[in-house]
C-alpha positions as CSV (number, residue, x, y, z in Angstrom):
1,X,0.0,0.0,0.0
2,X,1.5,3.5,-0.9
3,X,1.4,5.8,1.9
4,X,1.9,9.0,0.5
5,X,3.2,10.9,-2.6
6,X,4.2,14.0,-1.2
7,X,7.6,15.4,-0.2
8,X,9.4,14.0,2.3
9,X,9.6,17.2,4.8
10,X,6.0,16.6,4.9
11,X,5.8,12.9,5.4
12,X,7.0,12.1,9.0
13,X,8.2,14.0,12.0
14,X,10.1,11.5,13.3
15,X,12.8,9.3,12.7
16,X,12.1,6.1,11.0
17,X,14.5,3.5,12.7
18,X,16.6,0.7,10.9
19,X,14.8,-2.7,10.7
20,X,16.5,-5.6,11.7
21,X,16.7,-7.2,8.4
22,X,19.2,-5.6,6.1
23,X,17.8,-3.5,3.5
24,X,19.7,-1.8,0.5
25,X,18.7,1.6,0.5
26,X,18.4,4.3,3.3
27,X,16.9,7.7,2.3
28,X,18.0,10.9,5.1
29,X,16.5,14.3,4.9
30,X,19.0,16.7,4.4
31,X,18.7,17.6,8.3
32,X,19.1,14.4,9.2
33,X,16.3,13.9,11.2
34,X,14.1,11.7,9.3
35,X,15.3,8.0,8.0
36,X,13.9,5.8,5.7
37,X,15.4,2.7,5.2
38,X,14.0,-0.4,2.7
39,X,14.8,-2.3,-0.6
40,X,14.2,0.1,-3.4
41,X,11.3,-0.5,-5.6
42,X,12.1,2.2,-8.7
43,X,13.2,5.4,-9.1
44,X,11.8,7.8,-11.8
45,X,14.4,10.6,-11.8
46,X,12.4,12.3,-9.2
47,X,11.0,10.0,-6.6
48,X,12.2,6.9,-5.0
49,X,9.7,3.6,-4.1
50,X,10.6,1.8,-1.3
51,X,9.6,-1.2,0.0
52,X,9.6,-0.4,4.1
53,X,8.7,-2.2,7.2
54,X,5.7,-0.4,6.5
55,X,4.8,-0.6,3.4
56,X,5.9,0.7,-0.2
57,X,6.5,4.3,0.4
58,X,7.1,7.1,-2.4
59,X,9.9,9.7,-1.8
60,X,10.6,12.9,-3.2
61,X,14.2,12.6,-4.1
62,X,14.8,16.2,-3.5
63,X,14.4,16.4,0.2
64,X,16.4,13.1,1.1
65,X,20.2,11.7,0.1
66,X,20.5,8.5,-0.6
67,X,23.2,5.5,0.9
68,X,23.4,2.2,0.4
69,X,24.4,-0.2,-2.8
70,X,20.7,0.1,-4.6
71,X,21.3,4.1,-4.7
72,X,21.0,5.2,-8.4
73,X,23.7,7.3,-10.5
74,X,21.3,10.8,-10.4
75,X,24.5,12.4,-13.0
76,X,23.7,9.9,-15.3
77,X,19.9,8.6,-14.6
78,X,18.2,6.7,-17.2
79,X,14.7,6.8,-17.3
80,X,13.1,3.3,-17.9
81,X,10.1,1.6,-18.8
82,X,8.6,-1.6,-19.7
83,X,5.9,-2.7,-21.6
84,X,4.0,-6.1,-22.4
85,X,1.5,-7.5,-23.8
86,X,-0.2,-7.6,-27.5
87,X,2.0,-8.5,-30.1
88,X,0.1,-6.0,-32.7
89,X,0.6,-3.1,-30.6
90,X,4.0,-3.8,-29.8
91,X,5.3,-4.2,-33.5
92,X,3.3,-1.5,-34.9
93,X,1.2,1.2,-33.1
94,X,3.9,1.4,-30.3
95,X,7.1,2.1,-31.9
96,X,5.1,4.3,-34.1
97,X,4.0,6.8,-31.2
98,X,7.4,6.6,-29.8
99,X,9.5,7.7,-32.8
100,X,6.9,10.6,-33.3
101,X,7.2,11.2,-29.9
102,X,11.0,11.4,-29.8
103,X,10.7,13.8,-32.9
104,X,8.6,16.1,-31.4
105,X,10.9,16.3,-28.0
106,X,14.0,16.7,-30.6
107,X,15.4,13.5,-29.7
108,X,16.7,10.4,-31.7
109,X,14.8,7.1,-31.2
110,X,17.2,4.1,-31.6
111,X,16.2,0.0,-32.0
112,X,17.6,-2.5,-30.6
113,X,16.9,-6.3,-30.0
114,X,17.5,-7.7,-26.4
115,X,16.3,-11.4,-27.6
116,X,13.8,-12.9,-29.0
117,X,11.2,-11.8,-27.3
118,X,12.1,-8.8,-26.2
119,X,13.6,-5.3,-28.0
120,X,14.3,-1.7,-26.7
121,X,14.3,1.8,-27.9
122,X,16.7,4.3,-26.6
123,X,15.9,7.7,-26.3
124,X,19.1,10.2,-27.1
125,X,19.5,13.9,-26.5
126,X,21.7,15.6,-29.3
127,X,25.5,15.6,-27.4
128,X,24.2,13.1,-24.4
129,X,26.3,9.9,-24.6
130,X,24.2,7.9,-22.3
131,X,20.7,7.6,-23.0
132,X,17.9,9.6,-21.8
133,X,15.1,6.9,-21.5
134,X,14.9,3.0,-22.7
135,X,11.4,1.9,-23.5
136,X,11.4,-1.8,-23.1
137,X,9.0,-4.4,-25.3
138,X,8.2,-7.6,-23.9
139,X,6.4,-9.3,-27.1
140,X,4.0,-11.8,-26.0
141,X,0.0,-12.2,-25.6
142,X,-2.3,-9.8,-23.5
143,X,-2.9,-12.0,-21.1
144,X,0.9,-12.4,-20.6
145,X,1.0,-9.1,-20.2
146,X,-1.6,-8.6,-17.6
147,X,0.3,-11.4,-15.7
148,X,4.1,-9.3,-16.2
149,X,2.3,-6.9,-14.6
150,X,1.2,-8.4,-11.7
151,X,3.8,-10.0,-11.1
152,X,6.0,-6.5,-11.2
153,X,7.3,-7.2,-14.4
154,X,5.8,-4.4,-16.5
155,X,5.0,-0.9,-16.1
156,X,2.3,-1.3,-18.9
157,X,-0.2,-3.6,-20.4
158,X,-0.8,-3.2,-24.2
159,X,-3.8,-5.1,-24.5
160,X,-6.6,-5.3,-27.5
161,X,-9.3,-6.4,-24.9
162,X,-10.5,-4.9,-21.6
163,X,-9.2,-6.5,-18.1
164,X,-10.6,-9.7,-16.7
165,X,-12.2,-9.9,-13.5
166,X,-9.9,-12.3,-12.2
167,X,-7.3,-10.0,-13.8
168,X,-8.6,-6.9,-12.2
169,X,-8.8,-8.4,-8.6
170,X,-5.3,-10.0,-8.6
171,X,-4.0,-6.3,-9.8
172,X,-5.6,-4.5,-6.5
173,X,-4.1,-7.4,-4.4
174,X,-1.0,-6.2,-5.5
175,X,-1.6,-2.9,-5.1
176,X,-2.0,-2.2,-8.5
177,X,-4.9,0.1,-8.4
178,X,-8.6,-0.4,-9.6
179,X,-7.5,-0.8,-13.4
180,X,-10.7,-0.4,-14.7
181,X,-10.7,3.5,-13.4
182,X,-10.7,6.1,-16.4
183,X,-7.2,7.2,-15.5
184,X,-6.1,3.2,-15.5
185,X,-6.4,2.6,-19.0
186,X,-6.7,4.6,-21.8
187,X,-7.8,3.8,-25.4
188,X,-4.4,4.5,-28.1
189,X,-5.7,3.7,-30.7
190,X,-8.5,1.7,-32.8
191,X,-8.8,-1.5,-35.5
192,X,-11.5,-3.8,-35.9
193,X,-11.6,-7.8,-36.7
194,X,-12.8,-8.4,-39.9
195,X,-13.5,-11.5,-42.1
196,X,-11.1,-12.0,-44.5
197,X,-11.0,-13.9,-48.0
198,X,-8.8,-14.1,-50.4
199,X,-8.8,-11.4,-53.0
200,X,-10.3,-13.7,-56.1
201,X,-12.8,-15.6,-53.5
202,X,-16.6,-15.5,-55.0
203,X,-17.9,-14.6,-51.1
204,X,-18.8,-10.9,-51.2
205,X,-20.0,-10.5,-47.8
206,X,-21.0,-12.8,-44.5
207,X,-23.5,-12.6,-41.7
208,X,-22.2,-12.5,-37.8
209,X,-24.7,-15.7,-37.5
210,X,-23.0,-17.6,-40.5
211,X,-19.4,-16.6,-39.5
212,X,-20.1,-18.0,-36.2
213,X,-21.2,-20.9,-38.3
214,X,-17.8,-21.3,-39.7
215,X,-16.2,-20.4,-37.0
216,X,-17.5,-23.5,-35.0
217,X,-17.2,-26.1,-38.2
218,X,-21.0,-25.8,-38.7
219,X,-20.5,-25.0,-41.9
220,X,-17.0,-25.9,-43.5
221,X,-18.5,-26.4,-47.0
222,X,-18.8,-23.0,-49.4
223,X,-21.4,-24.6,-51.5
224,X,-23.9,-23.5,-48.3
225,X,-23.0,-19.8,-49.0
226,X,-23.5,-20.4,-53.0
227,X,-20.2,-20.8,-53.6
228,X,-18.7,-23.9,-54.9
229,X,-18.4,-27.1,-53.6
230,X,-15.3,-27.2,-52.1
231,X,-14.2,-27.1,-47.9
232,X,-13.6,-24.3,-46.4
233,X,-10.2,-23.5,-45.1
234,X,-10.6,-21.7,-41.7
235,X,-8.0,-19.7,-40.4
236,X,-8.1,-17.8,-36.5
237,X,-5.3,-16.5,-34.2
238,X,-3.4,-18.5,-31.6
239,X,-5.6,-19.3,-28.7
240,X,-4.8,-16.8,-26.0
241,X,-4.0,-13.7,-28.1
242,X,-6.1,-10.7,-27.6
243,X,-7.4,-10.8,-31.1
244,X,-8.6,-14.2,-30.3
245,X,-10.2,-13.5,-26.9
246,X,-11.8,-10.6,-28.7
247,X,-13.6,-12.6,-30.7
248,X,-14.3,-15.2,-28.8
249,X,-16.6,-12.3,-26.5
250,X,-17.8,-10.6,-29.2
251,X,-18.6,-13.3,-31.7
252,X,-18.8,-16.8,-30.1
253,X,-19.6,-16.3,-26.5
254,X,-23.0,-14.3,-28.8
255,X,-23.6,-17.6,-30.4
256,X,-22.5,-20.3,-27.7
257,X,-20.1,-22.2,-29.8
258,X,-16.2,-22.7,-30.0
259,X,-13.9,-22.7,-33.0
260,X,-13.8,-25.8,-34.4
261,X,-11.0,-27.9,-33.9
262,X,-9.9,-27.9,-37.8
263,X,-9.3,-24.7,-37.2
264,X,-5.6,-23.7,-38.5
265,X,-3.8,-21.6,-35.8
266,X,-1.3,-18.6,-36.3
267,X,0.4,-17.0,-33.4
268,X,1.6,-14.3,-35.9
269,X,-1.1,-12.1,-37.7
270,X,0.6,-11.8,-40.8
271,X,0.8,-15.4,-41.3
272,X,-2.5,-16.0,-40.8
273,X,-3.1,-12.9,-43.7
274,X,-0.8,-14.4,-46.0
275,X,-2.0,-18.1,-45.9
276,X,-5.6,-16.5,-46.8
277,X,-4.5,-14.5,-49.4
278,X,-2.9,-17.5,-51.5
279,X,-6.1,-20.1,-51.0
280,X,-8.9,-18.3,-52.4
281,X,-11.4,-21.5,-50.5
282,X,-9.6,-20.4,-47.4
283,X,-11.8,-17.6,-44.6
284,X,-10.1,-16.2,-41.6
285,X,-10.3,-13.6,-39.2
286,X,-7.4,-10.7,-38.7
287,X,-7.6,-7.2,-37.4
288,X,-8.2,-4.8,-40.6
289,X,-4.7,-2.8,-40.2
290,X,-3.1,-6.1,-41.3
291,X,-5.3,-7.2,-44.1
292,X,-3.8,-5.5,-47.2
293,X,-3.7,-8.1,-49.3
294,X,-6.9,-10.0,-48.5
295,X,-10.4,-9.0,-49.2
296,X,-12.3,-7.7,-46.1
297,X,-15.8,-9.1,-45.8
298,X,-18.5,-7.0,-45.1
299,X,-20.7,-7.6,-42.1
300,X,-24.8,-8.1,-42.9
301,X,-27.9,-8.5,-40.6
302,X,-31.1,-10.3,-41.3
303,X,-31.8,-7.5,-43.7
304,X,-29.0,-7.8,-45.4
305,X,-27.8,-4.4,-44.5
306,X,-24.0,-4.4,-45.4
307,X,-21.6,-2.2,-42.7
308,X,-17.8,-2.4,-43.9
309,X,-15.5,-1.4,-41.8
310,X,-14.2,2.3,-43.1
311,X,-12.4,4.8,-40.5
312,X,-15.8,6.4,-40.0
313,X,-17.7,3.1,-39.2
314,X,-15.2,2.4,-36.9
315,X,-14.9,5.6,-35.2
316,X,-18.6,5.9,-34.6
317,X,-18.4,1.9,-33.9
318,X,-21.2,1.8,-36.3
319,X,-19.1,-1.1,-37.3
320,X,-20.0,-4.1,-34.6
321,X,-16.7,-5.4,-34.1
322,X,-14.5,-2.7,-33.3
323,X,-10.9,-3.3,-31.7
324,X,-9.6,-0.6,-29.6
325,X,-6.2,-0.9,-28.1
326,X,-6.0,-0.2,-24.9
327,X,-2.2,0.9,-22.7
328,X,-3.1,-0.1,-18.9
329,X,-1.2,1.7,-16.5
330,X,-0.3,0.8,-12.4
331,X,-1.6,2.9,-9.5
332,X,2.2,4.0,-9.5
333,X,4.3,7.4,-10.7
334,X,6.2,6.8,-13.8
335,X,8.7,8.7,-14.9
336,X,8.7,12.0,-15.9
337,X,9.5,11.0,-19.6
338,X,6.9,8.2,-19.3
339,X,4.3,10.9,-18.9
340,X,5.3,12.7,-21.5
341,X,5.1,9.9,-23.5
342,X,1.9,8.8,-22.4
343,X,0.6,12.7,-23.2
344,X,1.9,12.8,-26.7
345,X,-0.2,9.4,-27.3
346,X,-3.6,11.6,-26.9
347,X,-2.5,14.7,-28.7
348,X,-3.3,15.8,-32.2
349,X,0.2,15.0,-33.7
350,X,-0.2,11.6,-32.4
351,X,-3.5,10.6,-34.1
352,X,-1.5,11.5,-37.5
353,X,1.1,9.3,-36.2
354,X,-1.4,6.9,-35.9
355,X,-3.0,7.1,-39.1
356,X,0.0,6.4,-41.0
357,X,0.9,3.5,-39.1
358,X,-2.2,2.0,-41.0
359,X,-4.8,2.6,-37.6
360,X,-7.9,4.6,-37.0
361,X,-6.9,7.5,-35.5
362,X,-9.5,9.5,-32.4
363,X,-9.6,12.5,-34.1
364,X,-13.3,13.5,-34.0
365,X,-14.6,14.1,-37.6
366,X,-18.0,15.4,-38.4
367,X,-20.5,13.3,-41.2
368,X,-23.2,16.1,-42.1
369,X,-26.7,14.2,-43.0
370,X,-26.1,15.0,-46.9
371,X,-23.9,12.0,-47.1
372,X,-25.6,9.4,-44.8
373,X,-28.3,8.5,-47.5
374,X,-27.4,4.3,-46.3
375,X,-28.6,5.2,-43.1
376,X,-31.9,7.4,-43.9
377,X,-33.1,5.0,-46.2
378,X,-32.5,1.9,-43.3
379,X,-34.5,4.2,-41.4
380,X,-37.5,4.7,-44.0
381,X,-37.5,0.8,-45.2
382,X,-36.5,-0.9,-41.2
383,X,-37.8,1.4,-39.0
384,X,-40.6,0.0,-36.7
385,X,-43.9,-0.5,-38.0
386,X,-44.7,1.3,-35.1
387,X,-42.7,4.6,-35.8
388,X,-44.9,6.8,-38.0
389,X,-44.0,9.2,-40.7
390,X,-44.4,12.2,-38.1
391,X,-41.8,11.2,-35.8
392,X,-39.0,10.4,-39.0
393,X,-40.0,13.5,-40.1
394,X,-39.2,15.2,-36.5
395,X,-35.7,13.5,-36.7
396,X,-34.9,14.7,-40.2
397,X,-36.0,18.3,-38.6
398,X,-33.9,18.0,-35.8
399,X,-30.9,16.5,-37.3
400,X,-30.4,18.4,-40.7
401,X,-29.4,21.6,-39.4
402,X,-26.4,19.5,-37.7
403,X,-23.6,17.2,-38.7
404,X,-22.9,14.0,-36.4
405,X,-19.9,14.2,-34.7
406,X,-17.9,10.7,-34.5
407,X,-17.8,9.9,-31.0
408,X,-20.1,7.4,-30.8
409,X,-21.8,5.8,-27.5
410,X,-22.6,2.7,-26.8
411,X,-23.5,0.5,-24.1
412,X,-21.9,-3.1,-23.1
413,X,-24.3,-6.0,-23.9
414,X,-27.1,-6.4,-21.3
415,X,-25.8,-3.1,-19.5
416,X,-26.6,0.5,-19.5
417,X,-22.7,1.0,-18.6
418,X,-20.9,2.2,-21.6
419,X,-18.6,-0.3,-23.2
420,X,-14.7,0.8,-23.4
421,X,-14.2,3.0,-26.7
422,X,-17.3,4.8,-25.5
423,X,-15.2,5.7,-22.2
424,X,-13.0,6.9,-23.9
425,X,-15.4,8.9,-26.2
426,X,-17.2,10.8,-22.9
427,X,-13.5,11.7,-21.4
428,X,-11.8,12.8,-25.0
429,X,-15.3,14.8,-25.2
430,X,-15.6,16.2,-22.0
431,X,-11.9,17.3,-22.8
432,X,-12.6,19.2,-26.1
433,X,-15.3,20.7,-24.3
434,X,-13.7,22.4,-21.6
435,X,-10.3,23.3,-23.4
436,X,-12.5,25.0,-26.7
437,X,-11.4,22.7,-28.9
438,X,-14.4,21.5,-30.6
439,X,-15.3,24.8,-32.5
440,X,-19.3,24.3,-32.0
441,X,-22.2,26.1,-30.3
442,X,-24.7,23.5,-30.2
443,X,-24.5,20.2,-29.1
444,X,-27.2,17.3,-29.0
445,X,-27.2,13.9,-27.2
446,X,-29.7,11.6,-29.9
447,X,-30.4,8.2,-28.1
448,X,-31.5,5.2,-30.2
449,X,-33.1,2.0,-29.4
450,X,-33.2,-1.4,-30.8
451,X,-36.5,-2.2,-31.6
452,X,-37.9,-4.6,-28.7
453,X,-41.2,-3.3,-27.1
454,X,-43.4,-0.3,-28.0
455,X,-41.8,2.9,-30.1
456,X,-43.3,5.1,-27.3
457,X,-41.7,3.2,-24.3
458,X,-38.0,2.9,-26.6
459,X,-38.5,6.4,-27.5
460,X,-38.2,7.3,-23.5
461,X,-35.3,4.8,-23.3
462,X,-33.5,6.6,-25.7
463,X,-33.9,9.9,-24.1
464,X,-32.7,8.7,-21.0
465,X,-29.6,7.3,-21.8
466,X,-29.1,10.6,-24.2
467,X,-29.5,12.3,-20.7
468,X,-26.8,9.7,-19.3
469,X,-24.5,10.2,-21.8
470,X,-25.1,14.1,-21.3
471,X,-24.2,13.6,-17.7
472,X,-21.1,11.6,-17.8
473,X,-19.8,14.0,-20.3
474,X,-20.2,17.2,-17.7
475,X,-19.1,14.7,-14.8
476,X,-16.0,13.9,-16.8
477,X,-15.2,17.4,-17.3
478,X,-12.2,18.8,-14.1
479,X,-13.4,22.5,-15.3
480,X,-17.1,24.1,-16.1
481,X,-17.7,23.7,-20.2
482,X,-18.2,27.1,-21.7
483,X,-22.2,28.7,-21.3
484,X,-21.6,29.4,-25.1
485,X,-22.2,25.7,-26.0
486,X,-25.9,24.9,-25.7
487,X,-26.2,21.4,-24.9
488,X,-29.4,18.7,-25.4
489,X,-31.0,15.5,-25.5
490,X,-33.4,14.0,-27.8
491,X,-34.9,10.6,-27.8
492,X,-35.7,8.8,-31.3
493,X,-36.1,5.2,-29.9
494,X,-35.9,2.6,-33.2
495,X,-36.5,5.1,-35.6
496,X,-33.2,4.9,-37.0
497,X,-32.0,1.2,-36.7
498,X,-28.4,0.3,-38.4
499,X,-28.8,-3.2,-37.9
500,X,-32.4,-5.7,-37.7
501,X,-32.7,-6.5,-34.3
502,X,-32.9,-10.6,-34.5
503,X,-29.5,-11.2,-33.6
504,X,-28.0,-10.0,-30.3
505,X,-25.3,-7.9,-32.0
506,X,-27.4,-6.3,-34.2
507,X,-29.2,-4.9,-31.1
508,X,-26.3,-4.1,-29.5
509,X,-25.6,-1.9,-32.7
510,X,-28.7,0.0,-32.7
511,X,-28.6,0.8,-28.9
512,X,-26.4,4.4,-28.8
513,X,-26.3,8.1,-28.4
514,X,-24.9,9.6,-31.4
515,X,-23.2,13.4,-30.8
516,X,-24.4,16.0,-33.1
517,X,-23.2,19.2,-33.5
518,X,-24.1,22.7,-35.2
């Protein structure tokens, strides 16, 4: 348990004696008249972390002087940090943020390998021999990472699912922190799974039902989808990768199957894309980043509504099986560089950064109604029989004038708790709000409902969780949002649907609060 994390002058007014056991550090005030002695933890440049007869305590550096054979060199400090987890995020999104990162800071970014498993990049200041920071990789799985972390082996999780339960519980026995807290994890950046074929396959696009289908062996015959009469050559991630968890939740869990056994495993994704890409009888699954040289599979309902995944789709998660990847930090200071680091990964200049690499980006993007035709006409031909011409017609009204911003929220399956990209979409908007970066004057909260029970009844539902949604975003906000920006809630219930509501995800789908702006 950390005690405190102020300075030291203002941490005991005593001295704290020598235990009995020997320790390798000893901190002293500068007036000698406060001693802490334990086996050092970390030191970030500025504070120490000691591991006391009482507990893990943080130091300011400043206030103490340090003996003992675990003292670091403060002339020549390096600054590290360690991360572990997802493979993807390691090899790609990572590396990516860092190099812009050191750019914008006017430093060099050097590679190295340690093994492998395992490479570094050091940080270098023009005329510095030694480095200034060393940003360990540990290349592995998410759950290996959430397990290096436990185990006080990492200082950060790249993950592309949220924490487990179990997970979660064993990290605030270690005195990790609750890591589901906002300030715990953040979103980095975002991707999506998507079916993939091979580019001269006859498939053109695949239900969530009949890729479950395939996933499980079901179906391992593409004369069932019109196609010809010939296996089908499936194709997932290694078990225990976060790509594969992910769609174990968001695909089979949905359906209550398992992948089939046939099923050919790849631990790397670019494997799995280029065994696809050469057997045009061959379907797998990959994140949509990696899957240049396959053909990506549109996603349809029971109404054969198609929804690709496009950066906007993803962004707004109109798209049902989005991929955000997620950095998950320790109830713990890092160092000063570390924060930096982890500052640059929200900013504008990041998100460019993260484009390039080939990811969706967080930059908010406005979609005026002029170009979503798709998702008028779903309304006019899907809407419920219940919703009458009067009430599309008050939607139109209200939502012509605007343009819909591309935060998106919506709501964990069975829950009215946002799921994880929406968390991220309340604090990033709450953020824009107070600090005047969203240039608007209006703002409206538009709930939507899937269409189970009356249009009246889901009409109120809607309005609610636009009122939740509404809440959360002034909650989130540490200052008051500018009385210039006139903010609402409306209600349409199921008058708007971008998905038929006969499977679970297509429900899911249609549940949100879409952000509007003017």
């Amino acid at each position: 348990m950390t005690f405190f994390r102020a300075a030291m002058t203002a941490l005991f007014s005593v001295a704290v004696a020598t235990g009995a056991v020997a320790q390798d550090i000893t901190l002293t005030s500068h007036d000698g008249k406060v001693e802490v002695t334990g086996n050092l933890l970390g030191f970030d440049g500025e504070f120490y972390r000691v591991d006391t007869q009482f507990g893990e305590l943080t130091v300011d550096g400043s206030g103490v002087t340090c003996d003992g054979p675990a003292c670091p060199n403060l002339t020549d400090f390096v600054a590290e940090l360690r991360f572990s987890g997802s493979s993807v995020m390691a090899e790609t999104v990572l590396p990516a943020l860092i190099i812009g990162f050191a750019r914008q800071e006017g430093l060099t970014a050097t590679p190295a390998r340690v093994d492998s498993d395992t490479f570094v990049y050091e940080l270098h200041q023009t005329g510095r021999h030694a480095p200034l920071a060393r940003f360990f990789f540990d290349v592995s799985t998410t759950d290996q990472g959430f397990a290096n972390l436990i185990d006080d082996q990492a200082d950060i999780v790249m993950a592309l699912r949220e924490v487990r339960e179990a997970e979660q519980a064993a990290a605030e026995a270690a005195g990790l922190g609750d890591l589901k807290r906002t300030r715990r994890s953040r979103v980095v950046a975002l991707d999506a799974m998507v079916p993939v074929v091979a580019r001269d396959s006859v498939i053109r696009q695949i239900s969530l039902a009949d890729l479950a289908r395939v996933l499980s062996g079901e179906v391992d015959n593409w004369v069932d989808f019109g196609g010809p009469d010939a296996p089908i050559a499936l194709h997932v991630p290694d078990a225990g990768s976060g790509l594969a968890q992910a769609i174990e939740d968001q695909v089979l869990n949905t359906a209550g199957v398992d992948v089939a056994e046939t099923a050919i495993r790849h631990v790397r994704t670019r494997d799995l894309i280029e065994a696809v890409a050469k057997d045009p009888f061959s379907i797998g699954i990959a994140s949509k980043a990696s899957a240049d040289i396959t053909r990506a599979l549109p996603l349809t309902g029971g109404c054969g509504h198609p929804l690709a995944a496009t950066r906007q789709t993803i962004k707004t998660e109109d798209y049902p099986l989005n991929l955000p990847m997620f950095l998950y930090l320790p109830d713990r200071r890092l160092p000063r560089i570390a924060r930096q680091f982890l500052a640059y990964s929200l900013s504008p200049e990041a998100q460019m950064t993260i484009r390039d690499a080939g990811y969706v980006d967080q930059s908010p993007e406005t979609l005026p109604v002029s170009v979503q035709g798709d998702r008028l006409a779903n309304a006019v031909t899907t809407g419920g029989s219940e919703v009458g011409l009067e009430e599309l017609q008050r939607m139109i009204g209200t939502l012509r004038p605007l343009s819909r911003l591309s935060l998106s929220v919506r709501f964990e399956p069975g829950s009215s708790r946002p799921d994880a990209q929406s968390r991220s979409n309340i604090q990033q908007l709450a953020q824009m709000l107070e600090a005047g970066t969203l240039n608007v004057r209006r703002l409206v909260f538009a709930g939507f409902s899937d269409g189970d029970g009356g249009a009246a009844a889901n009409a109120r539902i809607a309005l609610r969780r636009a009122q939740t949604v509404r809440n959360a975003v002034l909650a989130a906000a540490e200052t008051s949002i500018p009385d210039s920006i006139e903010l609402s809630t409306e209600g349409f219930g199921e008058a708007m649907p971008m998905a038929c509501d006969d499977t679970e995800w297509g429900r899911k789908v249609n549940r949100r609060v879409e952000i509007w702006v003017q």
